[in-house]
N, CA, C and O atoms as a DFTB+ gen file, in Angstrom:
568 C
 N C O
     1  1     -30.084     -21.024      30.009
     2  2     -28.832     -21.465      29.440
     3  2     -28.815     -21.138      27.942
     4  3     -29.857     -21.309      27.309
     5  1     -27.862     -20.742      27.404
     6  2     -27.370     -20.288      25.526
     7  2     -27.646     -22.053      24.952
     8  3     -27.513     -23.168      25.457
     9  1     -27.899     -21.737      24.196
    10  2     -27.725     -23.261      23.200
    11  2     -27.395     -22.588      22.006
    12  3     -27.873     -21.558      21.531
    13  1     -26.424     -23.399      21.559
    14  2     -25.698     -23.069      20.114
    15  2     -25.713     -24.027      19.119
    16  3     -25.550     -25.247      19.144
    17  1     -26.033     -22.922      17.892
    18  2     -26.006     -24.275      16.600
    19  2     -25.202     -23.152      15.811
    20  3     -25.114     -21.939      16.005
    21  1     -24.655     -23.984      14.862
    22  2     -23.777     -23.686      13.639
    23  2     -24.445     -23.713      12.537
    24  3     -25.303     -24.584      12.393
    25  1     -24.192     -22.752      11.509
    26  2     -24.946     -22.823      10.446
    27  2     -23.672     -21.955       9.256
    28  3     -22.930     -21.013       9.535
    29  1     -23.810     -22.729       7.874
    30  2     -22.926     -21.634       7.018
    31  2     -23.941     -20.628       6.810
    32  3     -25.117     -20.647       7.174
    33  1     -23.225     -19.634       6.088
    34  2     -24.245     -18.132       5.225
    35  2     -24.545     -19.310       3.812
    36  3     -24.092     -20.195       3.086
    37  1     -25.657     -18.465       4.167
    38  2     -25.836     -18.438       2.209
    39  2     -25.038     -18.730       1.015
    40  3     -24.206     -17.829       0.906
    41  1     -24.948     -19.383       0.296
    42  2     -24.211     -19.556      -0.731
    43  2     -22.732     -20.437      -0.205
    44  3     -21.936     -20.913      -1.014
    45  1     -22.632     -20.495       0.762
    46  2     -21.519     -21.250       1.361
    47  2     -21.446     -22.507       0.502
    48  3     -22.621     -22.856       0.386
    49  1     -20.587     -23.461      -0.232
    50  2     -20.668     -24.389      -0.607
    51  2     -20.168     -25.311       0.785
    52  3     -19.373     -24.851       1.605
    53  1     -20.818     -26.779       0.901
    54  2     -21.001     -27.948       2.253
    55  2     -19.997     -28.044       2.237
    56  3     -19.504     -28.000       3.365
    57  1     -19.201     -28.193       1.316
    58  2     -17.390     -29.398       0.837
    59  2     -16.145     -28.291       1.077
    60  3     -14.971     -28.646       0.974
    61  1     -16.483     -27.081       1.368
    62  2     -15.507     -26.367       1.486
    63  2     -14.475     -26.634       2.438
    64  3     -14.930     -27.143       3.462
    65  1     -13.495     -26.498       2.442
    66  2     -12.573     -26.487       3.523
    67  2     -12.744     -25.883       5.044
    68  3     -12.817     -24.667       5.225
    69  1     -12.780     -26.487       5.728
    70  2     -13.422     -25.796       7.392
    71  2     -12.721     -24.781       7.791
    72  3     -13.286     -23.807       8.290
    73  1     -10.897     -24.857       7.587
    74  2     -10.210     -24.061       7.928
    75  2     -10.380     -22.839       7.054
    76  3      -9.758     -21.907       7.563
    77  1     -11.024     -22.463       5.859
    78  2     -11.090     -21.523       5.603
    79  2     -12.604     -20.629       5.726
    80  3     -13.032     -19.881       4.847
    81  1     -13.281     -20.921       7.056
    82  2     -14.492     -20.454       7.709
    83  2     -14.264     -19.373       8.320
    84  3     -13.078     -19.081       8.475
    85  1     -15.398     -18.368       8.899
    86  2     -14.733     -17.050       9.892
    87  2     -15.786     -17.078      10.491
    88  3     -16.663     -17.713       9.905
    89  1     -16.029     -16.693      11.323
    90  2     -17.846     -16.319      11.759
    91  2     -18.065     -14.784      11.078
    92  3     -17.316     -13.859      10.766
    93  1     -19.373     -15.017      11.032
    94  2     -19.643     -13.946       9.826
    95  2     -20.442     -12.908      11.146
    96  3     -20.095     -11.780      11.497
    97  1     -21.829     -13.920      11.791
    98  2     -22.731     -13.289      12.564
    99  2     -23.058     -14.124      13.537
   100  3     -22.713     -15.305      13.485
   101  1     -23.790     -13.607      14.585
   102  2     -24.060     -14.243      15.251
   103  2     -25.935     -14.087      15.208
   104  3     -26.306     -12.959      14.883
   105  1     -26.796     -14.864      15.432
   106  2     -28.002     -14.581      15.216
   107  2     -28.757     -15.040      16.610
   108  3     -28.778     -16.225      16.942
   109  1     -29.293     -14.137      17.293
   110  2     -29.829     -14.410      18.999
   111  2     -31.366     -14.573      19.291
   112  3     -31.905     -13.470      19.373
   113  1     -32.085     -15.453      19.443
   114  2     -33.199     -15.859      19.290
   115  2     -33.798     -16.220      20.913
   116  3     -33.025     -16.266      21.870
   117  1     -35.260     -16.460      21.043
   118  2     -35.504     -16.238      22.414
   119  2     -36.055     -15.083      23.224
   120  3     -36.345     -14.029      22.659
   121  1     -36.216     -15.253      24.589
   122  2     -37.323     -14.312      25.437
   123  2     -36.077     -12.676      25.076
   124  3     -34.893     -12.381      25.238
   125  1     -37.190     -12.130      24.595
   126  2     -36.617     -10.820      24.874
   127  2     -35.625      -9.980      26.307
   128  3     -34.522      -9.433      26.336
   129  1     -36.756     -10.258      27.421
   130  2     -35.942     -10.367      28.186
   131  2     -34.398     -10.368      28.175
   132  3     -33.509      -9.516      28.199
   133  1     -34.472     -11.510      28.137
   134  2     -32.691     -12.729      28.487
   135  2     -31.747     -11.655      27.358
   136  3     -30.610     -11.364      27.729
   137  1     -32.168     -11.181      26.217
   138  2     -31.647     -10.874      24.834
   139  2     -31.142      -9.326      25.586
   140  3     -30.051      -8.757      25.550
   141  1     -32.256      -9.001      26.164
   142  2     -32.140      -6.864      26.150
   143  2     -30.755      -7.515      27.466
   144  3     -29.611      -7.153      27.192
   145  1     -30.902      -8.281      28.589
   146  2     -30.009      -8.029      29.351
   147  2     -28.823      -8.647      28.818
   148  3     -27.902      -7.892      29.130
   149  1     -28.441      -9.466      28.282
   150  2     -27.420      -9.557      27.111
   151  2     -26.618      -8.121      26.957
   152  3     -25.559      -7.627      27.344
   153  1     -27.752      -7.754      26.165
   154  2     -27.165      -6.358      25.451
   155  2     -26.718      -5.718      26.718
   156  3     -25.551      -5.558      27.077
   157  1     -27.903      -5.341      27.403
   158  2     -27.168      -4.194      28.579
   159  2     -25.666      -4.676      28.824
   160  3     -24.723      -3.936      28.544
   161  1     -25.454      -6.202      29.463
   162  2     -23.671      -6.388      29.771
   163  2     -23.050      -6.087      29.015
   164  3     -22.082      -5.339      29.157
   165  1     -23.560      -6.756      27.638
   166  2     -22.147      -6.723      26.538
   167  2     -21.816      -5.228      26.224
   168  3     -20.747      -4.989      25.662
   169  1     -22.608      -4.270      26.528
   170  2     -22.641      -2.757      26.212
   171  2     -21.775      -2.143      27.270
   172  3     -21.130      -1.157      26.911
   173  1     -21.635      -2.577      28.598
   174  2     -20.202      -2.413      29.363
   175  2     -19.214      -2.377      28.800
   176  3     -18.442      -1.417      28.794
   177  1     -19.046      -3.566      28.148
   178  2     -17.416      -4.278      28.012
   179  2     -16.801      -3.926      26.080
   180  3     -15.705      -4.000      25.523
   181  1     -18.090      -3.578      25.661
   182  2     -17.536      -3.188      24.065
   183  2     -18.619      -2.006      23.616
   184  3     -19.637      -2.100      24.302
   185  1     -18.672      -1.003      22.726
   186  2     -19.062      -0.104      22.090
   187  2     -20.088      -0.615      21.166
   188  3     -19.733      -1.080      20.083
   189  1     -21.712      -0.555      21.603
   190  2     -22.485      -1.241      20.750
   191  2     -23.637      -0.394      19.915
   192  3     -24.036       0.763      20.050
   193  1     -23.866      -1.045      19.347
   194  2     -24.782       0.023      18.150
   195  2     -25.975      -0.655      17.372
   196  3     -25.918      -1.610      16.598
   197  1     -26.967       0.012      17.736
   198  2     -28.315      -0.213      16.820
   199  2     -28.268       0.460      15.886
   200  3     -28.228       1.690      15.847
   201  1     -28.269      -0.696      14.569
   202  2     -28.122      -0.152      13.361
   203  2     -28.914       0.030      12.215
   204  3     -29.426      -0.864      11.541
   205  1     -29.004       1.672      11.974
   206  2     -29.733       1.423      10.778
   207  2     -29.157       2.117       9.592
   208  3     -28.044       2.626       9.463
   209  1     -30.052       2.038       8.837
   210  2     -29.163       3.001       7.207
   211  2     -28.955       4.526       7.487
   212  3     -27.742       4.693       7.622
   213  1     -29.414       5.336       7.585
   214  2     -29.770       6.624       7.944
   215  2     -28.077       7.199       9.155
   216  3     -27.423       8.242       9.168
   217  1     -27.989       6.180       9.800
   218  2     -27.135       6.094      10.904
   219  2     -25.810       5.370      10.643
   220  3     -25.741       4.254      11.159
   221  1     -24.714       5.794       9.926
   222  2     -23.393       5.068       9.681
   223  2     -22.573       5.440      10.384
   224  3     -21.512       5.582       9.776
   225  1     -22.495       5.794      11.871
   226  2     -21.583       5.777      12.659
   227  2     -20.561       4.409      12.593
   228  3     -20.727       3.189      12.569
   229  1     -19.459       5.309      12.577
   230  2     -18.269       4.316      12.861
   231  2     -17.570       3.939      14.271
   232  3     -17.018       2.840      14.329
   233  1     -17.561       4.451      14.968
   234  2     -17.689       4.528      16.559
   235  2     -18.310       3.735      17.058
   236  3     -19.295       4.044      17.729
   237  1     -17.922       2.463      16.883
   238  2     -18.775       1.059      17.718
   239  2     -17.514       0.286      17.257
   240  3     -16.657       0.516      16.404
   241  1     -17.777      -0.969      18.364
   242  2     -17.200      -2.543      17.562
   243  2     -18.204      -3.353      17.383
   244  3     -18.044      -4.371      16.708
   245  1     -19.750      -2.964      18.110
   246  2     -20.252      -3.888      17.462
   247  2     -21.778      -3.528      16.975
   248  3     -22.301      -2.638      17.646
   249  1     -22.559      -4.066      15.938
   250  2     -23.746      -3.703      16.023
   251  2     -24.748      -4.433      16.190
   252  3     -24.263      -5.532      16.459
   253  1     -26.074      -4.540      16.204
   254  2     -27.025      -5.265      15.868
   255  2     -28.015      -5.104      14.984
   256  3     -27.711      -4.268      14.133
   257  1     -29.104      -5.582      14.841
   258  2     -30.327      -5.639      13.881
   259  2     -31.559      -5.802      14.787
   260  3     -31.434      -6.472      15.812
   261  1     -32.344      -5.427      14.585
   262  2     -33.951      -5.834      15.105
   263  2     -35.176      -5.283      14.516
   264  3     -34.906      -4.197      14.005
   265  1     -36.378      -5.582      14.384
   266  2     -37.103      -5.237      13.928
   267  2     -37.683      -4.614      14.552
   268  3     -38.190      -5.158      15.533
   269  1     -37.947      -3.031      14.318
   270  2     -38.785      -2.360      15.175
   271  2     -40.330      -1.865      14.321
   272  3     -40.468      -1.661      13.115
   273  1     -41.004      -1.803      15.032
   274  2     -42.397      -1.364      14.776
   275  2     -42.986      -0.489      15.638
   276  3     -42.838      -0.802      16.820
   277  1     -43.594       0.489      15.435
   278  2     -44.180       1.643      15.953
   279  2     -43.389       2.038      17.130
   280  3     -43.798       1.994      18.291
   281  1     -41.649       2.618      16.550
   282  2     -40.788       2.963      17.602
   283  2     -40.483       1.735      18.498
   284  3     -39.360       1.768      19.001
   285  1     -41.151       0.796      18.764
   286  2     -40.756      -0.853      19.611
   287  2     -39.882      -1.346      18.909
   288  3     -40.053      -1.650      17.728
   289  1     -38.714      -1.508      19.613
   290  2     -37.370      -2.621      19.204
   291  2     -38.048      -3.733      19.762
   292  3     -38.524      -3.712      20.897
   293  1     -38.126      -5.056      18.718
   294  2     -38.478      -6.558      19.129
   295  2     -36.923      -7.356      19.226
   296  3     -36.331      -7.894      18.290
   297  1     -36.571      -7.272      20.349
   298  2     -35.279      -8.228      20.768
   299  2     -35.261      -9.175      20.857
   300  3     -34.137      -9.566      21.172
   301  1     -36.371     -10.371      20.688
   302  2     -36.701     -11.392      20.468
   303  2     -35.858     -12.547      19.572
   304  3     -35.792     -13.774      19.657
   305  1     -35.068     -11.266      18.412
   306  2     -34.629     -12.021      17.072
   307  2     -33.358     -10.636      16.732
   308  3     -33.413      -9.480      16.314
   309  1     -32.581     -11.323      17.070
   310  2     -31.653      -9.735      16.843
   311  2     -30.045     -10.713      15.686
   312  3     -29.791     -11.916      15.618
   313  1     -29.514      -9.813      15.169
   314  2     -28.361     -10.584      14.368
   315  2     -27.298      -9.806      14.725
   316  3     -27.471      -8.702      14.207
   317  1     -26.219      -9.833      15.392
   318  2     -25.313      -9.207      15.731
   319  2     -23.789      -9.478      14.975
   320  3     -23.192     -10.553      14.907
   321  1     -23.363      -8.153      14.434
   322  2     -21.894      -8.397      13.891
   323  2     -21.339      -7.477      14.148
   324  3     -21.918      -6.502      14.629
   325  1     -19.770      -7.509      13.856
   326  2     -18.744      -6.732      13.897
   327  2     -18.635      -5.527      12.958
   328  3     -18.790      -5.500      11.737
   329  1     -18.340      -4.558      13.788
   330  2     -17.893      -3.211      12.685
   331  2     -16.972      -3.406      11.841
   332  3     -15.810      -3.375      12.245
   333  1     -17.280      -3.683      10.310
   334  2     -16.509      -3.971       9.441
   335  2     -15.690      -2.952       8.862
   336  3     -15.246      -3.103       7.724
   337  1     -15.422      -1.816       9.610
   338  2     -14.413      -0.800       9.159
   339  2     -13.136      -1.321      10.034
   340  3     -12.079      -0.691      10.021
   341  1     -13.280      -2.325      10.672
   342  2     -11.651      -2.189      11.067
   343  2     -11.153      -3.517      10.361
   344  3     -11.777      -4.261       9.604
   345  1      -9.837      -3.602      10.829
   346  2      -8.954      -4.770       9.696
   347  2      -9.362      -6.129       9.468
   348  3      -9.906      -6.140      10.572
   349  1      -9.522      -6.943       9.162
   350  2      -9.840      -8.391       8.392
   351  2      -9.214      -8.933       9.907
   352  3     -10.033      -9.296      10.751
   353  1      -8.030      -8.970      10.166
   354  2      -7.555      -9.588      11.449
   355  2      -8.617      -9.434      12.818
   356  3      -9.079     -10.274      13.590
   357  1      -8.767      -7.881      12.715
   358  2      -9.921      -7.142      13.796
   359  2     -11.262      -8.281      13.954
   360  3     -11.684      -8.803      14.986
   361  1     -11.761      -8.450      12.480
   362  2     -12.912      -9.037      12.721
   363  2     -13.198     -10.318      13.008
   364  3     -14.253     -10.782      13.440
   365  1     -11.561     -11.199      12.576
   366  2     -11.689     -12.537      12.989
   367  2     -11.610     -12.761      14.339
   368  3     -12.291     -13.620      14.899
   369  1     -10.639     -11.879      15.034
   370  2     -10.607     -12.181      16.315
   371  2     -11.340     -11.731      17.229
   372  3     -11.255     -12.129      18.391
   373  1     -12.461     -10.512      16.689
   374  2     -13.085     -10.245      17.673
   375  2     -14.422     -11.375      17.917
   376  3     -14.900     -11.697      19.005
   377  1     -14.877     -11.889      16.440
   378  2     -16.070     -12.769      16.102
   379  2     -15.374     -14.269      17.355
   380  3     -16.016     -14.791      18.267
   381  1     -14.396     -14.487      17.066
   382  2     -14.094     -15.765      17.518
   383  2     -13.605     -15.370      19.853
   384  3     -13.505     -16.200      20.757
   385  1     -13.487     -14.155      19.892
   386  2     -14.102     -13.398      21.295
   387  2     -15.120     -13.604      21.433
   388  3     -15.649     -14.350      22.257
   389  1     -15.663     -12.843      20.483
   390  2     -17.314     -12.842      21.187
   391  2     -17.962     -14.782      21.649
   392  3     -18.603     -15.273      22.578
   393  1     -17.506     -15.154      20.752
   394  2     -18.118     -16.479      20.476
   395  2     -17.246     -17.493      22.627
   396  3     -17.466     -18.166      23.635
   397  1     -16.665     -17.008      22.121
   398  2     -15.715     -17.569      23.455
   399  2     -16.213     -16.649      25.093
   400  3     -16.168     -17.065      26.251
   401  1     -16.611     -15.459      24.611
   402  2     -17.236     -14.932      26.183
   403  2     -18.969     -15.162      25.794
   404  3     -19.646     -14.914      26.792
   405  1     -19.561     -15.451      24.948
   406  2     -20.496     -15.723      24.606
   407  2     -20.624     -17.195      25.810
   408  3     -21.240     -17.186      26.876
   409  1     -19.729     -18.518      25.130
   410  2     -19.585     -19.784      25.615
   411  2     -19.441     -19.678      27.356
   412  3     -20.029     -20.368      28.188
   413  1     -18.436     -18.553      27.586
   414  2     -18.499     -18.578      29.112
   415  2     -19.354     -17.779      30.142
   416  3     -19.090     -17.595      31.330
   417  1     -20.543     -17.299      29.362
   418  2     -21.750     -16.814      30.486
   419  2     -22.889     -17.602      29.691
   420  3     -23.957     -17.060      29.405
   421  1     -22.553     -19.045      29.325
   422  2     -23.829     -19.714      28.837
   423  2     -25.396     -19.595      30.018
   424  3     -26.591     -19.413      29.784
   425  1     -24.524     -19.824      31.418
   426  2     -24.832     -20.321      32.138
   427  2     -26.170     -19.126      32.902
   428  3     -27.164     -19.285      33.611
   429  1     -25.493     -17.983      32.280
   430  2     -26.250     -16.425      32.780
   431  2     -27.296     -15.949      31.957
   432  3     -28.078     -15.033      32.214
   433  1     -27.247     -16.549      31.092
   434  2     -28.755     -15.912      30.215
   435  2     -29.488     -17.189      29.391
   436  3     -28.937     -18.284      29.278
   437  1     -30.745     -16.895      28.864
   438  2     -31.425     -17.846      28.200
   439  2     -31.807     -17.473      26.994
   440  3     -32.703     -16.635      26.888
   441  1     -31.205     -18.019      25.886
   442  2     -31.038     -17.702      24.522
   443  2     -30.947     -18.297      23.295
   444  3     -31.275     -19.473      23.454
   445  1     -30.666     -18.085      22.135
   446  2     -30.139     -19.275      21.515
   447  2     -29.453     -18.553      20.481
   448  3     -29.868     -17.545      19.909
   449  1     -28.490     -19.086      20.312
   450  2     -27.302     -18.466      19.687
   451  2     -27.186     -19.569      18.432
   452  3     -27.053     -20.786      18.564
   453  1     -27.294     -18.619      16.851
   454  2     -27.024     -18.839      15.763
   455  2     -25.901     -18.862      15.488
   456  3     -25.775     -17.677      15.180
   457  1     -24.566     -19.454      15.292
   458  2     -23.168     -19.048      14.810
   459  2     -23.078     -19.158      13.440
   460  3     -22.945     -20.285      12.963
   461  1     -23.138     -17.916      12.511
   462  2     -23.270     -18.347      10.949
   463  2     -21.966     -18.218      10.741
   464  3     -21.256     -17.509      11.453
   465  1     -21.527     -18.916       9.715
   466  2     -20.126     -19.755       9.000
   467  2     -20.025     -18.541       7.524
   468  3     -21.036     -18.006       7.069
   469  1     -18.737     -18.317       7.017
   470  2     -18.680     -17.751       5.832
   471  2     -17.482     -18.361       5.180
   472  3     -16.981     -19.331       5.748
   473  1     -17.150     -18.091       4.481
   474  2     -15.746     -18.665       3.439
   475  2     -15.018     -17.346       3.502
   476  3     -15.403     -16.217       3.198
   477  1     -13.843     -17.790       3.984
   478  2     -12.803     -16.341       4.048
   479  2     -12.417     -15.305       2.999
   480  3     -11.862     -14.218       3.155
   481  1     -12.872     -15.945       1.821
   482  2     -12.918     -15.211       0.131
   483  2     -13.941     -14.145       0.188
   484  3     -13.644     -13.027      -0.233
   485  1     -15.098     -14.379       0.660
   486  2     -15.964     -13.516       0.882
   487  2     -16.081     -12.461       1.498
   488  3     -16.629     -11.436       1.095
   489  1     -15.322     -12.739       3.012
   490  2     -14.978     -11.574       3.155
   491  2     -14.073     -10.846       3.091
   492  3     -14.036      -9.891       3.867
   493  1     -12.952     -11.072       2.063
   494  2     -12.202     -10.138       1.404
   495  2     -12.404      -9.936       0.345
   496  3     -11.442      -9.498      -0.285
   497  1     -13.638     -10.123      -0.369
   498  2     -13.893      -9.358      -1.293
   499  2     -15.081      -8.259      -0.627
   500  3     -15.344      -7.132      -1.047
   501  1     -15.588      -8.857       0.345
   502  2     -16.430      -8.027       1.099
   503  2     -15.907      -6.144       1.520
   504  3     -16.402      -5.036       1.317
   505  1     -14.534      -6.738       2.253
   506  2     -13.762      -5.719       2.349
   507  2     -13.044      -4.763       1.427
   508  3     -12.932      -3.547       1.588
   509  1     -12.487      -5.638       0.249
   510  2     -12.317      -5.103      -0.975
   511  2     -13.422      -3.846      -1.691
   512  3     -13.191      -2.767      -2.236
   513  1     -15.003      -4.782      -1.299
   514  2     -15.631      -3.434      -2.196
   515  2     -15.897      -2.409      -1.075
   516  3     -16.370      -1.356      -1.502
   517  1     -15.679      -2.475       0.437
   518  2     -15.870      -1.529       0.755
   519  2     -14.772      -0.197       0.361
   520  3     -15.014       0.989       0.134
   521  1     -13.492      -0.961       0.394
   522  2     -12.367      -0.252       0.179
   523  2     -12.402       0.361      -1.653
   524  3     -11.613       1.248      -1.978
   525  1     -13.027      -0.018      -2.312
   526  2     -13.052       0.776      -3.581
   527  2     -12.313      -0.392      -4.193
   528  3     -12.141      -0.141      -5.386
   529  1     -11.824      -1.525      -3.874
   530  2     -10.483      -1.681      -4.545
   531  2     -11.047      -3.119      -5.763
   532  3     -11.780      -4.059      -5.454
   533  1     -10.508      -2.893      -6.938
   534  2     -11.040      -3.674      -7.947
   535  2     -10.428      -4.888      -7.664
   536  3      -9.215      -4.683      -7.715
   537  1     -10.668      -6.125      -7.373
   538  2     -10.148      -7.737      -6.998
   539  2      -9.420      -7.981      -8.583
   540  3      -8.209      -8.194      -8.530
   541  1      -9.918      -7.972      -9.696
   542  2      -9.769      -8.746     -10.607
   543  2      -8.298      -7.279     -11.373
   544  3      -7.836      -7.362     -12.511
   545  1      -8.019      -6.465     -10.635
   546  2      -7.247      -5.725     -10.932
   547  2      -6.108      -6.222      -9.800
   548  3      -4.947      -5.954     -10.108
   549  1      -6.267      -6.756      -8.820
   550  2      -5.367      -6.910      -8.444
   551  2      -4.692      -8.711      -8.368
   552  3      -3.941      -9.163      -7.504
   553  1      -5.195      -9.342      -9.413
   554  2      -5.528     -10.643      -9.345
   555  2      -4.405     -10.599     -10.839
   556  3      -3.834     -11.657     -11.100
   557  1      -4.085      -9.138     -11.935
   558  2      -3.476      -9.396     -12.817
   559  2      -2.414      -8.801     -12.057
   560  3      -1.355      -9.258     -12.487
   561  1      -2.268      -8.197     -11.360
   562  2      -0.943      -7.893     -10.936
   563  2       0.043      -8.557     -10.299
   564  3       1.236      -8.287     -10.438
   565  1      -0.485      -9.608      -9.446
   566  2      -0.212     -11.151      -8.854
   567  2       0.761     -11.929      -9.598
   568  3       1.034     -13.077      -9.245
């Protein structure tokens, strides 16, 4: 069975307003196993990607993280997010999908699911610097 905990990111201040939260990541912990067959389904139903620097394909919706060592992917501990090249709307609704077909195959795998929390400022400035675009230039134009 999935068990889920909530957690903010980093720097999140406690007192913030809830409604202005997004899911940022999801962080998947547990028997490797349960984790790789995870992946295999979710790799049906959406475009997934092991990610590293070297490799900036845009052609996914989603990616992951893992630590590999001598060519071995350890799936044990993987952090999974959204391809942040598509729109701010894209990523809220796909994070708050995943989280919802996540909830309805609790019952099919054994895991444990991190839901990290962000402040919605963040990630539009997040998006901002990917886009080139100066915030405090567009903050005098306002």
């Amino acid at each position: 069975m999935i068990t889920f905990k909530k957690h903010l990111a980093y720097g999140v201040n406690e007192n913030i307003s809830k409604d202005l939260l997004y899911i940022k990541t999801f962080k998947l912990s547990g028997d490797e196993k349960e984790i790789s067959k995870f992946l295999d389904n979710f790799s049906k139903i959406k475009k997934l990607y092991q990610f590293n620097i070297t490799d900036r394909n845009s052609d996914y919706d989603y990616f992951f993280w893992c630590n590999v060592e001598k060519d071995k992917k350890d799936l044990s501990y993987i952090t999974l997010e959204y391809n942040y090249n598509h729109s701010i709307v894209s990523i809220i609704s796909e994070m708050v999908w995943l989280l919802w077909w996540l909830k309805g195959c609790k019952k099919s795998f054994n895991f444990n699911v991190d839901v990290m929390y962000d402040d919605i400022h963040n990630l539009v400035n997040e998006v901002d610097e990917r886009l080139g675009v100066d915030t405090n230039l567009l903050k005098n134009l306002g």
